[in-house]
PyMOL CGO cylinders between C-alpha atoms (Angstrom):
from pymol import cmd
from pymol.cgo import CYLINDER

trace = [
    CYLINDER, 0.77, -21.47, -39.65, -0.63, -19.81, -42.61, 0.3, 1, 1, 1, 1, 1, 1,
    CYLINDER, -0.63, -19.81, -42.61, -1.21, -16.56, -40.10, 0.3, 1, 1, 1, 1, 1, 1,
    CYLINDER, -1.21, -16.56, -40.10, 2.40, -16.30, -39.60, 0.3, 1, 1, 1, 1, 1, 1,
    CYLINDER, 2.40, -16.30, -39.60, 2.98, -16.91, -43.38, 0.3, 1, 1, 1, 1, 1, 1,
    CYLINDER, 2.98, -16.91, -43.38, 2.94, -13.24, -44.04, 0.3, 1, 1, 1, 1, 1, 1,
    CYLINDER, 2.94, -13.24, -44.04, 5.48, -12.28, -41.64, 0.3, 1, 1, 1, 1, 1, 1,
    CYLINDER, 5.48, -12.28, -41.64, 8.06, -14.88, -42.14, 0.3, 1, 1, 1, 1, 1, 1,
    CYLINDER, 8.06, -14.88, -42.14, 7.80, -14.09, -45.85, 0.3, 1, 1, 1, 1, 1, 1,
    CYLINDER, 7.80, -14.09, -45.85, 8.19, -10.27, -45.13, 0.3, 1, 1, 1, 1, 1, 1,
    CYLINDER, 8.19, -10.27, -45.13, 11.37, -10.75, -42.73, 0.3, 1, 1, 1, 1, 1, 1,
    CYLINDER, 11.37, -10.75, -42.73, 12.30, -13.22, -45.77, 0.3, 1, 1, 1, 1, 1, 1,
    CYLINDER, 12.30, -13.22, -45.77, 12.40, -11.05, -48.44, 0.3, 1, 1, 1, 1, 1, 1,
    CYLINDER, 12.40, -11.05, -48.44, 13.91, -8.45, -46.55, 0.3, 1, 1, 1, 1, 1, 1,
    CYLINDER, 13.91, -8.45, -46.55, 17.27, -10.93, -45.30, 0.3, 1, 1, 1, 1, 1, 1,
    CYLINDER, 17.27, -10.93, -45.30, 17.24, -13.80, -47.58, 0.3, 1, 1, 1, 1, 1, 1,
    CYLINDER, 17.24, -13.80, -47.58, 20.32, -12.30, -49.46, 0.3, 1, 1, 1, 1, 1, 1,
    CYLINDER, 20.32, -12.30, -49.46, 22.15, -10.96, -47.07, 0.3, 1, 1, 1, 1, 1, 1,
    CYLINDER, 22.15, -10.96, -47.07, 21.72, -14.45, -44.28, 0.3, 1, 1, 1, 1, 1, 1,
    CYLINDER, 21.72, -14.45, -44.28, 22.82, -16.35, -47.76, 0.3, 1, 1, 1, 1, 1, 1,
    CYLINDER, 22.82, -16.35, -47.76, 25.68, -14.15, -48.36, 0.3, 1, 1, 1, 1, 1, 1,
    CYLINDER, 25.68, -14.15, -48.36, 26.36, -14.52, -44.35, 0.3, 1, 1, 1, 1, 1, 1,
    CYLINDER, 26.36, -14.52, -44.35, 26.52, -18.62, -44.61, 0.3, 1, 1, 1, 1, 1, 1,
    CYLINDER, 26.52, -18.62, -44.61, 28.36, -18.72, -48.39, 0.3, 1, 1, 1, 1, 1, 1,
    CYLINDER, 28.36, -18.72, -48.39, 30.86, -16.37, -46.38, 0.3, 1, 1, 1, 1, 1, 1,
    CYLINDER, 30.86, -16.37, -46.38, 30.99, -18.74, -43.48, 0.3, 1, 1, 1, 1, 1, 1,
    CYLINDER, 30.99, -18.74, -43.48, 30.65, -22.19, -44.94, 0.3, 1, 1, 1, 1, 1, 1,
    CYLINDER, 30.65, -22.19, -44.94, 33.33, -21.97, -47.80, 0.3, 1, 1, 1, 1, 1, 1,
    CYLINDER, 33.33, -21.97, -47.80, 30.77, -23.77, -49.21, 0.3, 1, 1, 1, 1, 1, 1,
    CYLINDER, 30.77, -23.77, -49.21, 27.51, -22.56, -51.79, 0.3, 1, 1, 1, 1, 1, 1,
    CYLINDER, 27.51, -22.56, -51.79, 25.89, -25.72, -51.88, 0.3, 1, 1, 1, 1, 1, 1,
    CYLINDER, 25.89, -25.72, -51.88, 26.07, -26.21, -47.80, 0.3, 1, 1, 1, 1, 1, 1,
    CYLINDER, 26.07, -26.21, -47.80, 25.23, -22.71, -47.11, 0.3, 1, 1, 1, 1, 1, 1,
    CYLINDER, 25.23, -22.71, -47.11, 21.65, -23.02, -49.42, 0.3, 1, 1, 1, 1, 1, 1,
    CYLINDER, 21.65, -23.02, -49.42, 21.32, -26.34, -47.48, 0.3, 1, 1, 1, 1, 1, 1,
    CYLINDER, 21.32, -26.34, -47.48, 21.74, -24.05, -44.49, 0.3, 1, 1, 1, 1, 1, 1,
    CYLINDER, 21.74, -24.05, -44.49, 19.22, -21.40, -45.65, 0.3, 1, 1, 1, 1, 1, 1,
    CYLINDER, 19.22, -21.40, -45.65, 16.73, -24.12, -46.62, 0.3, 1, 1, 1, 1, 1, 1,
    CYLINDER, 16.73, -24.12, -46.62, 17.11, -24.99, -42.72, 0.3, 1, 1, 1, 1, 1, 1,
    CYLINDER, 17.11, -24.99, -42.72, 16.41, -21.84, -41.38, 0.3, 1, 1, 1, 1, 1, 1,
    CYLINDER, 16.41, -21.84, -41.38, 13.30, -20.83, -43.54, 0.3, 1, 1, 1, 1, 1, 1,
    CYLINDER, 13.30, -20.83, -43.54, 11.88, -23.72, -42.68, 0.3, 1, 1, 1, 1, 1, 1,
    CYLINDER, 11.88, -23.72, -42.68, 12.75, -23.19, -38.62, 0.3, 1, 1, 1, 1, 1, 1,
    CYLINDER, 12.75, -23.19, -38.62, 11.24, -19.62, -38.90, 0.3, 1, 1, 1, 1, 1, 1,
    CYLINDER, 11.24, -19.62, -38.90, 8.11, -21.14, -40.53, 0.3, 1, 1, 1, 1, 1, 1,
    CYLINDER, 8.11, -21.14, -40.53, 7.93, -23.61, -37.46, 0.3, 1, 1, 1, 1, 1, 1,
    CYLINDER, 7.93, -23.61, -37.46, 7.84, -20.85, -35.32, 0.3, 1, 1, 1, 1, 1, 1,
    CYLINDER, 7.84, -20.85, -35.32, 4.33, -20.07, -36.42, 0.3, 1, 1, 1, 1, 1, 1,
    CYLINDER, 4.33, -20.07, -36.42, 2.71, -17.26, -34.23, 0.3, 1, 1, 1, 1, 1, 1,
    CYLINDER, 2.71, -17.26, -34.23, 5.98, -16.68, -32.48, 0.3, 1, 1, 1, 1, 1, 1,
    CYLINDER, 5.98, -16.68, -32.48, 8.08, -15.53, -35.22, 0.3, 1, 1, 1, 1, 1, 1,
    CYLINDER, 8.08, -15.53, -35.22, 5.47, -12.22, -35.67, 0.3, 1, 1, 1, 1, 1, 1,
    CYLINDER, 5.47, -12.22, -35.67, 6.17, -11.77, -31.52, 0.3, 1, 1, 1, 1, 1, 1,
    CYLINDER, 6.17, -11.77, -31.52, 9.59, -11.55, -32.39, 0.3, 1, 1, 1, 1, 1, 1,
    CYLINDER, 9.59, -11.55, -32.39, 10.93, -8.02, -31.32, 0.3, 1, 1, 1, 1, 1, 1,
    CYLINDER, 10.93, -8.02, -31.32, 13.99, -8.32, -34.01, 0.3, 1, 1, 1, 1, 1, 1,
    CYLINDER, 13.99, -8.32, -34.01, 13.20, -10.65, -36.62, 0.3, 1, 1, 1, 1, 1, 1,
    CYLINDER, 13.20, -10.65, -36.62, 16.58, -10.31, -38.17, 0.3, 1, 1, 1, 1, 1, 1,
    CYLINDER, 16.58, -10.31, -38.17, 18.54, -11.24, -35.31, 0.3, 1, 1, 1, 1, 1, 1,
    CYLINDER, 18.54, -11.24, -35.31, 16.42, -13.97, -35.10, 0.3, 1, 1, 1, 1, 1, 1,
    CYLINDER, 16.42, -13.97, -35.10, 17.34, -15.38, -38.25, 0.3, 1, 1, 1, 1, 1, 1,
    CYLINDER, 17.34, -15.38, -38.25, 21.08, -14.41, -38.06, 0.3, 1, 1, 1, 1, 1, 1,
    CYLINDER, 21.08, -14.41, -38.06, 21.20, -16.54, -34.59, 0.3, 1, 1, 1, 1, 1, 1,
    CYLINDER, 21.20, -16.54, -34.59, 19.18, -19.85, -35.89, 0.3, 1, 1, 1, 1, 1, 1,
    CYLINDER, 19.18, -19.85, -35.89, 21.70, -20.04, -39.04, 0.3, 1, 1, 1, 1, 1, 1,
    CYLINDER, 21.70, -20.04, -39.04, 24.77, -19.07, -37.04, 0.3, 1, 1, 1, 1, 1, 1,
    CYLINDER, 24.77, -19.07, -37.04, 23.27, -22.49, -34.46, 0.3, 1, 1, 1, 1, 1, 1,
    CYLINDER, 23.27, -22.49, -34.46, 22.89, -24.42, -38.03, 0.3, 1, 1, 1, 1, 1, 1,
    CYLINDER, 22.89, -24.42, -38.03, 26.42, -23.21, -39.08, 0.3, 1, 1, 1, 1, 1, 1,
    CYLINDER, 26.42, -23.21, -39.08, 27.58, -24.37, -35.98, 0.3, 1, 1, 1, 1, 1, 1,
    CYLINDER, 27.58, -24.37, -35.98, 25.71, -27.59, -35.78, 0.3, 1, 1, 1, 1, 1, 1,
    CYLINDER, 25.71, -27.59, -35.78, 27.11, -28.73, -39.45, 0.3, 1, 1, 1, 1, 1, 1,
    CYLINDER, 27.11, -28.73, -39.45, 31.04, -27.57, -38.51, 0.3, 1, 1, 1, 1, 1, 1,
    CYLINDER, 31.04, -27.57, -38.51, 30.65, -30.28, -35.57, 0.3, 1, 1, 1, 1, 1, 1,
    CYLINDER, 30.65, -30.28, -35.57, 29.39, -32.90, -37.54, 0.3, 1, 1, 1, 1, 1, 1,
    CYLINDER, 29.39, -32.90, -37.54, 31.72, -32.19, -40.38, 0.3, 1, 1, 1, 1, 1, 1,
    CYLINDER, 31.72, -32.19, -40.38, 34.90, -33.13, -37.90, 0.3, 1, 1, 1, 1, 1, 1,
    CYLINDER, 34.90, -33.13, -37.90, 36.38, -36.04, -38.71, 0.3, 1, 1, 1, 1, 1, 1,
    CYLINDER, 36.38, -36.04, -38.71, 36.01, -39.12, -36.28, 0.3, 1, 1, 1, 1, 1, 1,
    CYLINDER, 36.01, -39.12, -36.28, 38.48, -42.06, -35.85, 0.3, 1, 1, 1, 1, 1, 1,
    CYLINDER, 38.48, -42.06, -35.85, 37.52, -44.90, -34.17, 0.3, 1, 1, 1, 1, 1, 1,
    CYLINDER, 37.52, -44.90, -34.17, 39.36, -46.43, -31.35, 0.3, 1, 1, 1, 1, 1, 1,
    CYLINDER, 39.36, -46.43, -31.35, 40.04, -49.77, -31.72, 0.3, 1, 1, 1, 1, 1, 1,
    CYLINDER, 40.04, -49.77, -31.72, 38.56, -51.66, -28.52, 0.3, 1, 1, 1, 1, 1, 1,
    CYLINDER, 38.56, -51.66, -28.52, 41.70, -53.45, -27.52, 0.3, 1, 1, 1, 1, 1, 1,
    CYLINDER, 41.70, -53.45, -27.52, 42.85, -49.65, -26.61, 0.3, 1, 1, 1, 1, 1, 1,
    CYLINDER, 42.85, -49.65, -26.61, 44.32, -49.73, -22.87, 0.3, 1, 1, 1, 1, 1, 1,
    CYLINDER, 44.32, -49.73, -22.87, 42.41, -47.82, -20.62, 0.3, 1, 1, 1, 1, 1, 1,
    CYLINDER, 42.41, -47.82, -20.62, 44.60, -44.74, -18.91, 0.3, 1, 1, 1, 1, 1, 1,
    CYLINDER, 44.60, -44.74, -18.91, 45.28, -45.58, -15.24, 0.3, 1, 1, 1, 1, 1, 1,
    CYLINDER, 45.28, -45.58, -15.24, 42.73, -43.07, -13.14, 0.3, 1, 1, 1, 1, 1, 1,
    CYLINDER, 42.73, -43.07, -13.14, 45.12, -40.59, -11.46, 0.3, 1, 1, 1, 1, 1, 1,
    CYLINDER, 45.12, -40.59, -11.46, 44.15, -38.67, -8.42, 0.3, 1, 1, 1, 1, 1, 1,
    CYLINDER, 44.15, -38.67, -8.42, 44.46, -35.03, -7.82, 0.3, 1, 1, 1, 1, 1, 1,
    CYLINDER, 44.46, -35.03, -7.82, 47.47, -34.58, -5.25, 0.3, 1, 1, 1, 1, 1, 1,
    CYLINDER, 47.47, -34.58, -5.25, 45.06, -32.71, -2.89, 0.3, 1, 1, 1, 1, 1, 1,
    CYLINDER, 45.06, -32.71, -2.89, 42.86, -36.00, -2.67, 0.3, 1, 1, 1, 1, 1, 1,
    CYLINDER, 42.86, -36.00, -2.67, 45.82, -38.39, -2.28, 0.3, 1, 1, 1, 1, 1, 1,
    CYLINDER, 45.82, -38.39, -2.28, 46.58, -36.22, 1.03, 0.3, 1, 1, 1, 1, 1, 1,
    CYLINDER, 46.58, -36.22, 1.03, 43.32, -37.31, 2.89, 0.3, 1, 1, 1, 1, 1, 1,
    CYLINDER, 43.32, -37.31, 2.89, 45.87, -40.38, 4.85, 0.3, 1, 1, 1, 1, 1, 1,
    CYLINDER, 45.87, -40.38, 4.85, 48.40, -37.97, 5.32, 0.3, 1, 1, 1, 1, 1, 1,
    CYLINDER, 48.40, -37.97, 5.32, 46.22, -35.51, 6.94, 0.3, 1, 1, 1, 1, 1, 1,
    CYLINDER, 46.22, -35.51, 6.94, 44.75, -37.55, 9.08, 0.3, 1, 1, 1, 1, 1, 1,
    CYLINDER, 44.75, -37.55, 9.08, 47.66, -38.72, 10.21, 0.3, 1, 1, 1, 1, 1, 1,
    CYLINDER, 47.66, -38.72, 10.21, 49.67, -35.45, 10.11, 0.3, 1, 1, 1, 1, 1, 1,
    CYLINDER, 49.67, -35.45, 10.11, 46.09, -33.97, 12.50, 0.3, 1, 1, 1, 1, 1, 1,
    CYLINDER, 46.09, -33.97, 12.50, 47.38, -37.07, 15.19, 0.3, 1, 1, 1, 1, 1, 1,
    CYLINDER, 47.38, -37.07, 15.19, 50.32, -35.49, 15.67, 0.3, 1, 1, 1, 1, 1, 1,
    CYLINDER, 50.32, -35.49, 15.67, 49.40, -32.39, 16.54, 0.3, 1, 1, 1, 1, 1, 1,
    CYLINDER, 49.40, -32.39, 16.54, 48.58, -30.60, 19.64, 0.3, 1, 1, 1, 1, 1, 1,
    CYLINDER, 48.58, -30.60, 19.64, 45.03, -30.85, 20.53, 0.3, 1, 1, 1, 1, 1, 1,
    CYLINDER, 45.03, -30.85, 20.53, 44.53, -27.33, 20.46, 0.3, 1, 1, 1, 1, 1, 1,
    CYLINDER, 44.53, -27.33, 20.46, 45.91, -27.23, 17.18, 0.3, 1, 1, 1, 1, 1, 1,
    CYLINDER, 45.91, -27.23, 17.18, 43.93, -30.54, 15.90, 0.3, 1, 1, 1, 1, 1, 1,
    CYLINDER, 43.93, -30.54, 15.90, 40.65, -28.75, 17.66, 0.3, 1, 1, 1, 1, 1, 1,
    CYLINDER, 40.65, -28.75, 17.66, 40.81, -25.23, 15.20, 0.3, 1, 1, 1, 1, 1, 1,
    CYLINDER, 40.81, -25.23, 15.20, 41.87, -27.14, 12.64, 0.3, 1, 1, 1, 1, 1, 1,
    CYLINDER, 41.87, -27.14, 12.64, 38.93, -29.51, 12.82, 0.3, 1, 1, 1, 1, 1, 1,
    CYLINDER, 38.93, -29.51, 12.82, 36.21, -27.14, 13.93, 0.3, 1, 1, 1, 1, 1, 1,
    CYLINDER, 36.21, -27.14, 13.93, 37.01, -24.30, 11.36, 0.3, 1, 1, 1, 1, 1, 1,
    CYLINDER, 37.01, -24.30, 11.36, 38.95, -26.11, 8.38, 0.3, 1, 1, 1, 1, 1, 1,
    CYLINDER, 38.95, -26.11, 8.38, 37.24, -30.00, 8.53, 0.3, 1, 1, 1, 1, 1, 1,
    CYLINDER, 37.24, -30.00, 8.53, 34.04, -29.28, 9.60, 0.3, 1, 1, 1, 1, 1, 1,
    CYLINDER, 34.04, -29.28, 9.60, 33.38, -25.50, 8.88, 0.3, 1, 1, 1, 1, 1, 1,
    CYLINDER, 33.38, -25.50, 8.88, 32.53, -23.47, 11.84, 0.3, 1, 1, 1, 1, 1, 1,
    CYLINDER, 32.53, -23.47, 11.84, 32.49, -19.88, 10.92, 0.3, 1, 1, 1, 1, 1, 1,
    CYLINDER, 32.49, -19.88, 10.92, 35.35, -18.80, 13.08, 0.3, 1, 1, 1, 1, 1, 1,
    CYLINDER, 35.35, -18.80, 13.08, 33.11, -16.07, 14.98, 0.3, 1, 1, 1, 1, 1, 1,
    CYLINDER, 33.11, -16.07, 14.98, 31.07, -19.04, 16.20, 0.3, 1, 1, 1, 1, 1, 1,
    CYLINDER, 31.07, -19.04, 16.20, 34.21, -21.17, 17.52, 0.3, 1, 1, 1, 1, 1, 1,
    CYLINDER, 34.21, -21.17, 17.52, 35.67, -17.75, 18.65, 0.3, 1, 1, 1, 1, 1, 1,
    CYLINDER, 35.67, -17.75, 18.65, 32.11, -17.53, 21.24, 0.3, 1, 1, 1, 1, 1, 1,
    CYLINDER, 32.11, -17.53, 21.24, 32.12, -21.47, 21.64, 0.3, 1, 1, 1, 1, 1, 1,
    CYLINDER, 32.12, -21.47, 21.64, 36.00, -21.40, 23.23, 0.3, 1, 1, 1, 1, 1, 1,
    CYLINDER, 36.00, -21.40, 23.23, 35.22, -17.72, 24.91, 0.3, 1, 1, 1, 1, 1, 1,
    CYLINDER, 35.22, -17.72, 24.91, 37.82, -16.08, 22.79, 0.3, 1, 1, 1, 1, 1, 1,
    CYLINDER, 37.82, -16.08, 22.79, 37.44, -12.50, 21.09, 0.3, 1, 1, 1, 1, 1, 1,
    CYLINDER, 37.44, -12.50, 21.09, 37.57, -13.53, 17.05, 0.3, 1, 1, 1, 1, 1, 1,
    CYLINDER, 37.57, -13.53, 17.05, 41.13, -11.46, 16.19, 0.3, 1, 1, 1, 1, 1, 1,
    CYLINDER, 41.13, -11.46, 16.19, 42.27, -14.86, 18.49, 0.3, 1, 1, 1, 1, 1, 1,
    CYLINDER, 42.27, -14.86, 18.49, 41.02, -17.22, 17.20, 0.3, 1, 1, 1, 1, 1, 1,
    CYLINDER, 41.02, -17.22, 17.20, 42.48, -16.09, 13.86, 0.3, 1, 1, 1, 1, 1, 1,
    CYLINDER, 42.48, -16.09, 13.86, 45.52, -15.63, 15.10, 0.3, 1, 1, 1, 1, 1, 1,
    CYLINDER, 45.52, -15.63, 15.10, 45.54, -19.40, 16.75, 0.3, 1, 1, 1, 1, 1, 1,
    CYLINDER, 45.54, -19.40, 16.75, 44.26, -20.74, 13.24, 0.3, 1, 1, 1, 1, 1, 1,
    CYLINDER, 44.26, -20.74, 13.24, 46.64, -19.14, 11.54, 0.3, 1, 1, 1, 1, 1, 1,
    CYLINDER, 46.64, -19.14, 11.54, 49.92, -21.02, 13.15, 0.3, 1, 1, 1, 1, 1, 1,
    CYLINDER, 49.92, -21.02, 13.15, 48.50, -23.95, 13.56, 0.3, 1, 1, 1, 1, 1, 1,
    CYLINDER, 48.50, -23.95, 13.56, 47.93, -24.37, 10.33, 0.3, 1, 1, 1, 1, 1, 1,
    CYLINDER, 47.93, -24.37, 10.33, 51.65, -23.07, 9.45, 0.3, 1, 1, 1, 1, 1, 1,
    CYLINDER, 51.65, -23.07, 9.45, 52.50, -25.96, 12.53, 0.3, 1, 1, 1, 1, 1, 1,
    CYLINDER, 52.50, -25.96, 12.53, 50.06, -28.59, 10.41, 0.3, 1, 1, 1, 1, 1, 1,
    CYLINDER, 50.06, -28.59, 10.41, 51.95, -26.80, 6.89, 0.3, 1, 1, 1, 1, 1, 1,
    CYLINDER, 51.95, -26.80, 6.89, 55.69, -27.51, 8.25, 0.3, 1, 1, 1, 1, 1, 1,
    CYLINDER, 55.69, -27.51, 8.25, 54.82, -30.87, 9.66, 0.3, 1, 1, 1, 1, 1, 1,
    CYLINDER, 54.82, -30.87, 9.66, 53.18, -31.80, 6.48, 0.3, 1, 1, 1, 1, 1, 1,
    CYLINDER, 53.18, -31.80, 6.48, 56.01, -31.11, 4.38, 0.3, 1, 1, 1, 1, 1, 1,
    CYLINDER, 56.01, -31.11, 4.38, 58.10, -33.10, 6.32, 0.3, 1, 1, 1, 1, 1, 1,
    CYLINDER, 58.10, -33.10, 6.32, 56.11, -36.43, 7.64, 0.3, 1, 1, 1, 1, 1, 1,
    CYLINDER, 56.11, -36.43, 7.64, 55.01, -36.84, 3.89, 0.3, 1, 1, 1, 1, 1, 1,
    CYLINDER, 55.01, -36.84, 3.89, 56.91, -34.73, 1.91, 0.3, 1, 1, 1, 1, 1, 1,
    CYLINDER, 56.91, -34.73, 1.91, 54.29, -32.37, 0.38, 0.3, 1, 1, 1, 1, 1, 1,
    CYLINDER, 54.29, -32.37, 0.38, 55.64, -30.03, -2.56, 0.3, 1, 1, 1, 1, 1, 1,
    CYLINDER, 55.64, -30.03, -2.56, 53.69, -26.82, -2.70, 0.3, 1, 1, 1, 1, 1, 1,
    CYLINDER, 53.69, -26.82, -2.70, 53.74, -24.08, -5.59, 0.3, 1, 1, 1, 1, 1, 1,
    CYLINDER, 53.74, -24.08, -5.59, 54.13, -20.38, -5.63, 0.3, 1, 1, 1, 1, 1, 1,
    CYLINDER, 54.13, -20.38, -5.63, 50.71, -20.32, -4.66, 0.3, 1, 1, 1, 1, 1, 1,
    CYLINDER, 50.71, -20.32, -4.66, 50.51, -22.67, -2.04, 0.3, 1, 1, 1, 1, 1, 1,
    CYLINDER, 50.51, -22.67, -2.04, 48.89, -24.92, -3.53, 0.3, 1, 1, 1, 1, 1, 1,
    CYLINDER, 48.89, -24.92, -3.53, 49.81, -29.01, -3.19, 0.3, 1, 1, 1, 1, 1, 1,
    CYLINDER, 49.81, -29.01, -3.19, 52.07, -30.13, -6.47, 0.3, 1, 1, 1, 1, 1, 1,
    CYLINDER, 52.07, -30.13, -6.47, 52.91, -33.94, -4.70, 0.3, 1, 1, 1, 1, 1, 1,
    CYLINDER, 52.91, -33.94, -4.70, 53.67, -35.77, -1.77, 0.3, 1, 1, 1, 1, 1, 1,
    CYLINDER, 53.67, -35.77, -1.77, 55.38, -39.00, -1.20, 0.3, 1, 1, 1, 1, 1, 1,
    CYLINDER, 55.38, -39.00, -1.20, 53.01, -41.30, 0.73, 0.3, 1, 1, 1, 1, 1, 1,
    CYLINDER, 53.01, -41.30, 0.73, 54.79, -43.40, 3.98, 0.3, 1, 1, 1, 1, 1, 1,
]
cmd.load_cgo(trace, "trace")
């Protein structure tokens, strides 16, 4: 350590007042932000050999006691305990993962050209150029069949089990049967 003494006391003297202005400014606080600078020193000494690698010594500092500054606002927060008797939320679902009956039962239904695409490109994810050579179609085709059968799957969907979409598309609900 004592090789890196004389450049951690040359960075130092050259940013000492202005990182202590930097955490009084920050911290509200003079006593908390010396605390602070105390904390940093002493991390810069640590650094031994390192610190006189360092390309930018003063960003160096600046970024270990904005990490302390940081470090003492989250322990500063307030924390209430919960008292253990506390009921435990119910675990909810994401609409899209409450579907999984309804699709398979919605896929049933459907032709079984429309259940094969489906399953193939949207289930188990063939690229739709390699179902497109598998069924001998050209691949503007088989994007094309995709397409309305998954408007067919869409409309059937909404209605078997009342799906609720937004703008987007994207599932809001259904009601289970």
């Amino acid at each position: 350590m004592t090789t890196s003494l004389p450049c951690v006391l040359h960075a130092w003297t050259a940013y000492e007042s202005e990182l202590r202005n930097y955490l009084r400014h920050r911290s509200k606080d003079a006593h908390q932000a010396d605390d602070l600078l105390q904390e940093v020193f002493v991390k810069a000494m640590q650094q031994g050999k390192q610190f006189c690698l360092l390309e930018n010594s003063r960003a160096w500092l600046f970024q270990v006691a904005r990490n302390a500054l940081v470090d003492q606002f989250r322990l500063g927060r307030d924390v209430i305990e919960l008292p253990e008797d506390l009921p435990q939320p119910e675990p909810t679902r994401e609409p899209i993962q409450a579907l999984s009956a309804c699709v398979a039962r919605v896929l049933t239904e459907l032709t079984p050209e429309d259940r094969d695409i489906i399953e193939k490109c949207d289930l188990e994810g063939v690229k739709q150029k390699d179902y497109a050579a598998t069924q001998q179609l050209s691949l503007p085709a088989v994007k094309s069949r995709l397409l309305r059968a998954r408007e067919r799957m869409r409309a059937r969907m909404s209605t078997a089990c009342q799906v609720r979409f937004d703008e987007q598309g994207r599932v809001l609900g259904h009601v289970p049967r």
